[in-house]
C-alpha positions as CSV (number, residue, x, y, z in Angstrom):
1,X,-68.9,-38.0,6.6
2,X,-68.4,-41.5,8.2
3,X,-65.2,-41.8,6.4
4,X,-63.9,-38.3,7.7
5,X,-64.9,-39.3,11.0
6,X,-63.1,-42.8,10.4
7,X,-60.0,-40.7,9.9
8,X,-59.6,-38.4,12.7
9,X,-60.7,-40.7,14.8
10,X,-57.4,-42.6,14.0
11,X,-56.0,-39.1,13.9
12,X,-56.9,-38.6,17.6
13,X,-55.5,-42.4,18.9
14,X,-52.3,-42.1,17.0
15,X,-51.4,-38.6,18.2
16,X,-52.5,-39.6,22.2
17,X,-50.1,-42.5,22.0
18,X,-47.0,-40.8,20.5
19,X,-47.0,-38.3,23.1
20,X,-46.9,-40.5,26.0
21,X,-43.8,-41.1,28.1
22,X,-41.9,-44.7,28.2
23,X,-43.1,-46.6,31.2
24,X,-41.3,-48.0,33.6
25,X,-38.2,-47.4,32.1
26,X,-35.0,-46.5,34.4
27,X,-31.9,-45.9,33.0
28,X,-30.7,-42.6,35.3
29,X,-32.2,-43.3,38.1
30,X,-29.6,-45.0,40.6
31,X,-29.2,-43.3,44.5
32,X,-24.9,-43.0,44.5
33,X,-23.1,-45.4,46.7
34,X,-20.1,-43.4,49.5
35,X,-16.7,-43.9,47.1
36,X,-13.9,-44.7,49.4
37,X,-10.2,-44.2,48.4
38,X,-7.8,-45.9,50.0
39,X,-4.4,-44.3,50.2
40,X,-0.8,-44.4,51.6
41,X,0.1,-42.3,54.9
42,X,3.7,-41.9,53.7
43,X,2.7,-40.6,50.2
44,X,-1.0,-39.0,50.4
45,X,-1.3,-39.2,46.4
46,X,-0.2,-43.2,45.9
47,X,-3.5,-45.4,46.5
48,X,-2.3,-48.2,48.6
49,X,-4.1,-51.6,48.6
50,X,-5.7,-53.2,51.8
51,X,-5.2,-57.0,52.2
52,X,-8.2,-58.9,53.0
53,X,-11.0,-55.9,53.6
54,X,-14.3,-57.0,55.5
55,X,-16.9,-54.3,56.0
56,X,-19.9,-54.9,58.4
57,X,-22.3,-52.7,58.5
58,X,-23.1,-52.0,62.4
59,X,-26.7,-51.2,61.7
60,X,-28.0,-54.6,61.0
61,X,-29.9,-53.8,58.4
62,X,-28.0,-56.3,55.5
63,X,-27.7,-53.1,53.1
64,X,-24.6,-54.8,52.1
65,X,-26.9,-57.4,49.5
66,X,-25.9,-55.3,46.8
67,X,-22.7,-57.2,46.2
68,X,-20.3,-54.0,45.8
69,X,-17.1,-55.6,46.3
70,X,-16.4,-59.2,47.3
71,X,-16.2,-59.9,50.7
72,X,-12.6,-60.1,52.5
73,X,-10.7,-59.1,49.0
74,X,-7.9,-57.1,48.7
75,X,-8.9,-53.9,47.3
76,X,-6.4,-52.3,44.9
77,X,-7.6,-48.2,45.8
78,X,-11.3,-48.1,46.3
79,X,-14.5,-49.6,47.4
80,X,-18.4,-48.1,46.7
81,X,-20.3,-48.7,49.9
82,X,-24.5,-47.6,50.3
83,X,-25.5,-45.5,52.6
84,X,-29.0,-45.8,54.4
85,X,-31.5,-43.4,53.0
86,X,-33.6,-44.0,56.1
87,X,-31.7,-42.7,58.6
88,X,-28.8,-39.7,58.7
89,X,-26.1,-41.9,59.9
90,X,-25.0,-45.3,59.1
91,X,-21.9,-47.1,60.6
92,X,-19.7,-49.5,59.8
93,X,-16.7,-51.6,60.7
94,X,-13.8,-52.0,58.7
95,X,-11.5,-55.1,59.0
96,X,-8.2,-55.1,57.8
97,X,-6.2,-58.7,57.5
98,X,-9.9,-60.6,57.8
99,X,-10.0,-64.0,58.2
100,X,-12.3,-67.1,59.9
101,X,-15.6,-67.5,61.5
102,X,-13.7,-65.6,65.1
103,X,-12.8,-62.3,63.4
104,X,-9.0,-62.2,63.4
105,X,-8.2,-59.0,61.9
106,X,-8.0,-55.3,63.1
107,X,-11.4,-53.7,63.4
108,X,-11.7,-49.5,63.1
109,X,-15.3,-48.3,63.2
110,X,-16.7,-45.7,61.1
111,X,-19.9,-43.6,61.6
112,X,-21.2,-41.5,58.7
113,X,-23.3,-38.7,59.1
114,X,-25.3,-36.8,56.5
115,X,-28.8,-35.0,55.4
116,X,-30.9,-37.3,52.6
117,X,-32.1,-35.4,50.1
118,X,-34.4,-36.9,47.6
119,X,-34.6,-36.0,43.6
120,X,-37.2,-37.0,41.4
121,X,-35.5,-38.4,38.3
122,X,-38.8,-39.3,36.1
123,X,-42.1,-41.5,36.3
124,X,-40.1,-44.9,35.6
125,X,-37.3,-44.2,38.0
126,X,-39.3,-42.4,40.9
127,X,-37.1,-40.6,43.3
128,X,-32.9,-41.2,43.9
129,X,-31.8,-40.0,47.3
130,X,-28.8,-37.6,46.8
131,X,-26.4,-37.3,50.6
132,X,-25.4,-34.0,51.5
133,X,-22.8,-33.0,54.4
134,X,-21.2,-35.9,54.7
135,X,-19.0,-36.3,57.8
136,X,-17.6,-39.5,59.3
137,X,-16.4,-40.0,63.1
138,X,-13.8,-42.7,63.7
139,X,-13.8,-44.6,67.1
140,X,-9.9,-44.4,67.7
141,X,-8.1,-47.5,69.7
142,X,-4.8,-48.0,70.4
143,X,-4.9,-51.5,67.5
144,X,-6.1,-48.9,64.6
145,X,-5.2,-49.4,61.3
146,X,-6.6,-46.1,59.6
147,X,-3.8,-43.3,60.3
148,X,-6.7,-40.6,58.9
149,X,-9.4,-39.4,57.2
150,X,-9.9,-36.5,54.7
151,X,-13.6,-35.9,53.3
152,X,-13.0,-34.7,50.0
153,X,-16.5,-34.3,48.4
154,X,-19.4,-33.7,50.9
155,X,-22.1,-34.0,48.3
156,X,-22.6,-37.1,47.2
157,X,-24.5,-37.7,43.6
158,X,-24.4,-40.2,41.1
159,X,-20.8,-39.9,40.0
160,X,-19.3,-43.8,40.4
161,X,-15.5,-42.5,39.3
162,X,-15.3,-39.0,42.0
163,X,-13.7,-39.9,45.8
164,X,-15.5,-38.9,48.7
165,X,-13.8,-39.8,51.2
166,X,-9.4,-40.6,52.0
167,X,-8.5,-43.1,54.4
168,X,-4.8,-42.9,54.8
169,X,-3.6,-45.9,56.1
């Protein structure tokens, strides 16, 4: 009787642990970063590279520490910048010809608007924020270097390769 107890005890431990879910494990669990595509005003389907591109975020909040591009590179078609899950909005300045400590190059701002909407992805990961309804305002000045704008996907989820948004420049 000992023996048979002996045995389903084991029984019992070995079938508790086998159905248990990895911990702290993440492998989908990444909120999406805004895709940017930069392309040419003469020709709307050529991407068209920008020469030294800063990007500052206005809201002061360093979300920029994820090290997305490098800073004042020129970027060949496209750039993934985060969006503050937060807020609904988050802003930015985009420099074009950027260069020493007194910012030289041509400054257009860019505020994004959008809803947060969080998904939860599994015990390890927790919850990704998905962005829904993206729109963007641009202040306009008579030095801008972004011609226009076209938001092509207004949902953004974690799909690193899909453009959300066109600046023609």
């Amino acid at each position: 009787m000992k023996r048979v107890l002996v045995v389903l005890f084991i029984l019992l431990i070995f079938i508790n642990f086998s159905s248990c879910e990895k911990d702290d494990i993440c492998v989908d669990g990444d909120t999406p970063f805004l895709v940017i595509g930069f392309f040419d005003v003469d020709d709307s389907t050529s991407f068209k590279s920008v020469p030294s591109l800063r990007i500052n975020s206005i809201d002061n909040d360093n979300i920029f520490s994820s090290g997305t591009f490098s800073d004042r590179s020129t970027v060949a078609d496209s750039v993934l910048i985060p969006l503050r899950n937060a807020n609904t909005d988050t802003t930015f300045e985009f420099i074009i010809n950027s260069a020493g400590d007194e910012e030289t190059g041509t400054i257009d701002t860019l505020s994004f608007s959008y809803s947060v909407g969080k998904q939860f992805v599994s015990r390890g990961c927790g919850f990704v924020a998905n962005y829904n309804d993206l729109d963007v305002l641009r202040t306009v000045t008579p030095q801008d270097w972004i011609s226009r704008i076209t938001i092509v996907e207004k949902n953004i989820r974690n799909n690193p390769t899909a453009i959300h948004v066109k600046i023609f420049h």
